[in-house]
C-alpha positions as CSV (number, residue, x, y, z in Angstrom):
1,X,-66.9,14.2,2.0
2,X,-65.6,11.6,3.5
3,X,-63.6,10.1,0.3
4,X,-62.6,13.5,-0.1
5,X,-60.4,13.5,3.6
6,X,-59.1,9.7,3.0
7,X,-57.8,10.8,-0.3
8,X,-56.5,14.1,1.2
9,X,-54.6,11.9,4.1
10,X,-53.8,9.2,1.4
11,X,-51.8,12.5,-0.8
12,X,-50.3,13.8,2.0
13,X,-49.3,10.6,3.6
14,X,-47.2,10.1,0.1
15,X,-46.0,13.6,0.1
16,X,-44.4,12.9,3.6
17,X,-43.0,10.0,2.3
18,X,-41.6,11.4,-0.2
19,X,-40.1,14.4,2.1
20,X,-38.7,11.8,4.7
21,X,-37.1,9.6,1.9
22,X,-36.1,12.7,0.2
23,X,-34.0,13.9,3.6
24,X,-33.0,10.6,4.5
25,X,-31.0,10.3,1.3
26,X,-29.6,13.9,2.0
27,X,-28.5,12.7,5.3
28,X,-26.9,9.8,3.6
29,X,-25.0,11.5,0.9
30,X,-23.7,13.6,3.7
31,X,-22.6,11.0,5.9
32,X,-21.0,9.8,3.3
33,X,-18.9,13.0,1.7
34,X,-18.2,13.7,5.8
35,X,-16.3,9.8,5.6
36,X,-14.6,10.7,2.3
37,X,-13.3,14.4,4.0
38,X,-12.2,12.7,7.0
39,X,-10.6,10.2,5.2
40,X,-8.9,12.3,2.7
41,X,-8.1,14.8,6.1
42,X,-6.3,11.3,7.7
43,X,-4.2,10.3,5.0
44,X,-2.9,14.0,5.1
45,X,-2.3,14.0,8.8
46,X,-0.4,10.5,8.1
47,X,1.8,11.8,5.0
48,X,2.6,14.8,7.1
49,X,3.8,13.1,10.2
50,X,5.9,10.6,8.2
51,X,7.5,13.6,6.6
52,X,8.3,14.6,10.3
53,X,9.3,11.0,11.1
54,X,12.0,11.2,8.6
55,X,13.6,14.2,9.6
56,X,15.9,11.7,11.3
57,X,17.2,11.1,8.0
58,X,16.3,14.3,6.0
59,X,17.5,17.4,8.5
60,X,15.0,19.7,8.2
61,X,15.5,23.7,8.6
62,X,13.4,25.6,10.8
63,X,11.2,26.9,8.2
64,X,10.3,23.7,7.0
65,X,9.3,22.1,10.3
66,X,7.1,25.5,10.9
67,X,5.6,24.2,7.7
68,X,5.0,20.8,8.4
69,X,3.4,21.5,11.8
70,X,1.2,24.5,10.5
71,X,-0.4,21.8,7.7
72,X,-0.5,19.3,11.1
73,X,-2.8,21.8,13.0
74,X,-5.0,22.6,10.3
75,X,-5.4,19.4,9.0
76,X,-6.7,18.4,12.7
77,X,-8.9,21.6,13.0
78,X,-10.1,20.5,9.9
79,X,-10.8,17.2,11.6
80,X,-12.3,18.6,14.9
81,X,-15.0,20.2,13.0
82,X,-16.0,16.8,10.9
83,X,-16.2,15.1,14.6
84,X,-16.4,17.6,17.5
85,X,-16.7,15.2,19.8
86,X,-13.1,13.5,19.2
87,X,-10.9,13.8,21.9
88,X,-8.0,12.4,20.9
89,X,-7.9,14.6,17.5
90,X,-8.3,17.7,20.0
91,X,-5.8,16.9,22.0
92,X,-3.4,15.8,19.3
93,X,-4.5,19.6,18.3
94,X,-3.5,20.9,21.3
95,X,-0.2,19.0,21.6
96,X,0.7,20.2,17.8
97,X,0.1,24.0,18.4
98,X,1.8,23.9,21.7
99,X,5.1,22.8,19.4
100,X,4.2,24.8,16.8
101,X,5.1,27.9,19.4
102,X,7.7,26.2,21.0
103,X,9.5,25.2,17.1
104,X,9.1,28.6,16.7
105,X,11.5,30.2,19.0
106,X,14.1,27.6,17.6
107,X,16.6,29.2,15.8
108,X,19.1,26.1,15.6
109,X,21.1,25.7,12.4
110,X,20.4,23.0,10.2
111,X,22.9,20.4,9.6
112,X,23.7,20.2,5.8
113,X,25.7,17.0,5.4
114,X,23.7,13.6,6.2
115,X,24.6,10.2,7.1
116,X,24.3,7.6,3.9
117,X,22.6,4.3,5.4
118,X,24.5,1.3,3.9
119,X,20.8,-0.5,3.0
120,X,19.9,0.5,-0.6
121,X,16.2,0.5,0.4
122,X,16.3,3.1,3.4
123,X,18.4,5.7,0.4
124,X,15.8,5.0,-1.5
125,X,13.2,5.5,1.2
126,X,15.6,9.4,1.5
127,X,15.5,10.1,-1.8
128,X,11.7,10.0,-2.0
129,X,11.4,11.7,2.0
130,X,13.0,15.0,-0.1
131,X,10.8,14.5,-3.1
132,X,7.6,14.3,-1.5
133,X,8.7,17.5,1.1
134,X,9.3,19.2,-2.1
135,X,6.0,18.3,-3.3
136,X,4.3,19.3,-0.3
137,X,6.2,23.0,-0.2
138,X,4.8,23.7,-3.5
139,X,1.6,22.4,-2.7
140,X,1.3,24.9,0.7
141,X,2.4,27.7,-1.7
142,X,0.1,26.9,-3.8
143,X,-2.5,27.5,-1.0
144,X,-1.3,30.2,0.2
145,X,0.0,29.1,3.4
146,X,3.8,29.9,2.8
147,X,5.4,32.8,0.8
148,X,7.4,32.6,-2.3
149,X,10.8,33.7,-0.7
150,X,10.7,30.8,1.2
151,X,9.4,28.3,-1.2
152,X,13.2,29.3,-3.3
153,X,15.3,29.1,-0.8
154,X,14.2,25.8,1.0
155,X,13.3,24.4,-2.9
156,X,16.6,25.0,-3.6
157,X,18.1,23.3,-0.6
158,X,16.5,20.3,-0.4
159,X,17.1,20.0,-4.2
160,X,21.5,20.9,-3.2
161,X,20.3,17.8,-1.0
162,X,19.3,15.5,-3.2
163,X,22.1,15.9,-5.5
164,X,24.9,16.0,-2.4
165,X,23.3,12.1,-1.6
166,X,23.3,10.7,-5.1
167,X,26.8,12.3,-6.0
168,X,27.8,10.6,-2.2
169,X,26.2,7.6,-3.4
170,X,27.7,6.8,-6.4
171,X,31.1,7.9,-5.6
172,X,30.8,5.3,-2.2
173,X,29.6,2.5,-4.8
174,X,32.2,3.6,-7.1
175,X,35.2,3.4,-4.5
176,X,33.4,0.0,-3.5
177,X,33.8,-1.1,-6.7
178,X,37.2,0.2,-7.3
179,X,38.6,-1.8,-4.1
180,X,36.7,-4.8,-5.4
181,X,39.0,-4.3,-8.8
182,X,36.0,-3.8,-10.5
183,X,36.9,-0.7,-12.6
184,X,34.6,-0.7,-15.4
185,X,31.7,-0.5,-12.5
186,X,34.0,2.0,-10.5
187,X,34.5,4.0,-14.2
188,X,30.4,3.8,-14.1
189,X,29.3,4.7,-10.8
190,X,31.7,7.9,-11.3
191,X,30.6,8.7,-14.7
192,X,27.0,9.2,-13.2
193,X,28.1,11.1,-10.0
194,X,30.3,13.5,-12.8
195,X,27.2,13.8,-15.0
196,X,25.5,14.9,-12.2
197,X,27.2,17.5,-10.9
198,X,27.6,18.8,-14.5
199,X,24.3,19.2,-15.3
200,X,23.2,20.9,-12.2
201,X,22.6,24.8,-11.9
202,X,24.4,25.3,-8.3
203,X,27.6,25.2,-9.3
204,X,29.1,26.0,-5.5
205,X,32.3,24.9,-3.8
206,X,30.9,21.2,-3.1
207,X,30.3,20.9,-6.6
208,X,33.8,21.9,-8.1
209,X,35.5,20.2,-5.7
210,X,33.3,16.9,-5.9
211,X,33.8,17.7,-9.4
212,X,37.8,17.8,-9.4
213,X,37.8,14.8,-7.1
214,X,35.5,12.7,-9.7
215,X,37.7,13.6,-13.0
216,X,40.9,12.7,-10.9
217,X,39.7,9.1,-10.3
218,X,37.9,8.3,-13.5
219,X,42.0,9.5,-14.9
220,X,43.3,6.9,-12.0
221,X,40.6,4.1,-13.3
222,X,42.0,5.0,-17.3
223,X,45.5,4.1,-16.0
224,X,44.9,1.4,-14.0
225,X,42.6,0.1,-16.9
226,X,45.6,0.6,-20.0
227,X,48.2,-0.9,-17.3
228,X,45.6,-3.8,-17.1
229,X,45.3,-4.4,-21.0
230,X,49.1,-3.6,-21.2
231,X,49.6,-6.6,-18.6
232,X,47.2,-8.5,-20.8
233,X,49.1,-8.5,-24.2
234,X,52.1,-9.4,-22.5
235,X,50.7,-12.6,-20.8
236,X,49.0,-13.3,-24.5
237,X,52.1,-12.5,-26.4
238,X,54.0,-14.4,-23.5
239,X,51.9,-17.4,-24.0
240,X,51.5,-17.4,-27.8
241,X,55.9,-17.3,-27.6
242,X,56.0,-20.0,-25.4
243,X,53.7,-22.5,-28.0
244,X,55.2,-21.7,-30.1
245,X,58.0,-22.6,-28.8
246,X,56.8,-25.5,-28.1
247,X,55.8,-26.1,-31.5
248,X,59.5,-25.8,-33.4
249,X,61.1,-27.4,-30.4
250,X,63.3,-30.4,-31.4
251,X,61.4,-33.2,-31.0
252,X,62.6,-36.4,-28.5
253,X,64.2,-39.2,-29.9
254,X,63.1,-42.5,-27.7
C-alpha cells in the first residue's frame, strides 16, 4: 500500500513536471514572438516617421499625411496592446491622433515644384523618400486602409515628382557642364533628361515644354560642337601649312 502511494506521488510529481516545463516553454515562445511583434511594430513606427521627416524635402498632399499618420496611430495601438503599461507609447498615441484630427481639417494646397539640394547624397536620399512613400501607399491599399481613387491620383503624383527632379537634375548638371565647356557631358546629361520625358505616360505642359527646352540645347551643343571641330581642322591644317613651310623654306647660308 504504501509503494503503491510513493509510486502514485513519484508519477504525478513527473506529470507536473512535465506540465510546468510544458507551460514554461509556452511562456517562453510567447515572450519571444511578443519581442519579434514589437520589434517589427518599431521599425514600422520608425520608417513611418522618417517618411514624415522628409516631407521637408518631399511636399506631401493632405491625403498622404492623413495616410502616414493613420499607419502612426495604429502601429502604436498595436504597440499599447503588446505593453499596456507603456506610457510613453500612449502618449505618443495620444499626441498622434490629436494631429490626426487637427491634419484633417487642413485643406492647404500642396506645393508641386521642390527645391534641388546641391549635395548628390541628400537627391539621392529624395529620390528614395518618394519611392519608399510609394511603396507604403500600395502597401495600405493593400490592407485596406486607403481606397483605390486615392492610391491613382497620389501614385501618379509622386511618380510626376520623381520624374520633375531627375529631368531638373540632369538639365542643372547638364548646364553645369555646358558652362564648364564640357559639351559632350552637357550633350549627356540632356540626352537622359530628353529620354525621360519621352518615355513617360504624362505627357502635360511641363513635359512638352521641358521637352522643347531640352531638343533646343542639345541643337545649341551640335553647333557649338561642329564650330569646335571646324576650329580644330583649321588650327591642324594651319599648323601642317606652317611645317611645311618650314620644310621647303630656303635654307641659311652661314
Amino acid at each position: 500500500m504504501l509503494l503503491t502511494l510513493i509510486i502514485t506521488l513519484v508519477v504525478a510529481l513527473v506529470v507536473i513536471a512535465v506540465i510546468v516545463n510544458a507551460i514554461q516553454q509556452h511562456k517562453e515562445r510567447l515572450a519571444t514572438l511578443k519581442r519579434a511583434e514589437f520589434s517589427k511594430l518599431r521599425a514600422m513606427l520608425e520608417d513611418t516617421e522618417e517618411l514624415m521627416v522628409n516631407a521637408a524635402n518631399v511636399p506631401l498632399s493632405v491625403p498622404l499625411q492623413q495616410m502616414l499618420l493613420k499607419r502612426t496611430a495604429t502601429t502604436l495601438k498595436a504597440m499599447v496592446e503588446l505593453e499596456p503599461g507603456a506610457r510613453d507609447i500612449k502618449q505618443r498615441l495620444q499626441d498622434t491622433e490629436s494631429r490626426l484630427a487637427d491634419n484633417s481639417a487642413d485643406s492647404s494646397a500642396v506645393a508641386e515644384t521642390v527645391t534641388l539640394p546641391d549635395n548628390d547624397q541628400q537627391l539621392i536620399a529624395m529620390i528614395k523618400g518618394i519611392k519608399r512613400l510609394r511603396t507604403v501607399l500600395r502597401g495600405e491599399h493593400a490592407r485596406g486602409n486607403i481606397d483605390t481613387q486615392m492610391v491613382i491620383q497620389e501614385d501618379k503624383r509622386l511618380e510626376v515628382l520623381q520624374l520633375r527632379i531627375n529631368v531638373e537634375s540632369q538639365v542643372k548638371r547638364g548646364n553645369q557642364a555646358r558652362a564648364n565647356n564640357m559639351l559632350g557631358s552637357a550633350r549627356q546629361y540632356f540626352e537622359k533628361a530628353l529620354t525621360a520625358l519621352s518615355s513617360t505616360p504624362h505627357q502635360d505642359d511641363y513635359v512638352l515644354m521641358r521637352k522643347s527646352e531640352i531638343m533646343q540645347g542639345l541643337e545649341d551643343i551640335a553647333s557649338q560642337l561642329k564650330e569646335g571641330n571646324v576650329r580644330d581642322r583649321e588650327k591642324k591644317e594651319e599648323k601642317e601649312n606652317k611645317d611645311l613651310d618650314e620644310l621647303f623654306a630656303p635654307k641659311r647660308k652661314w
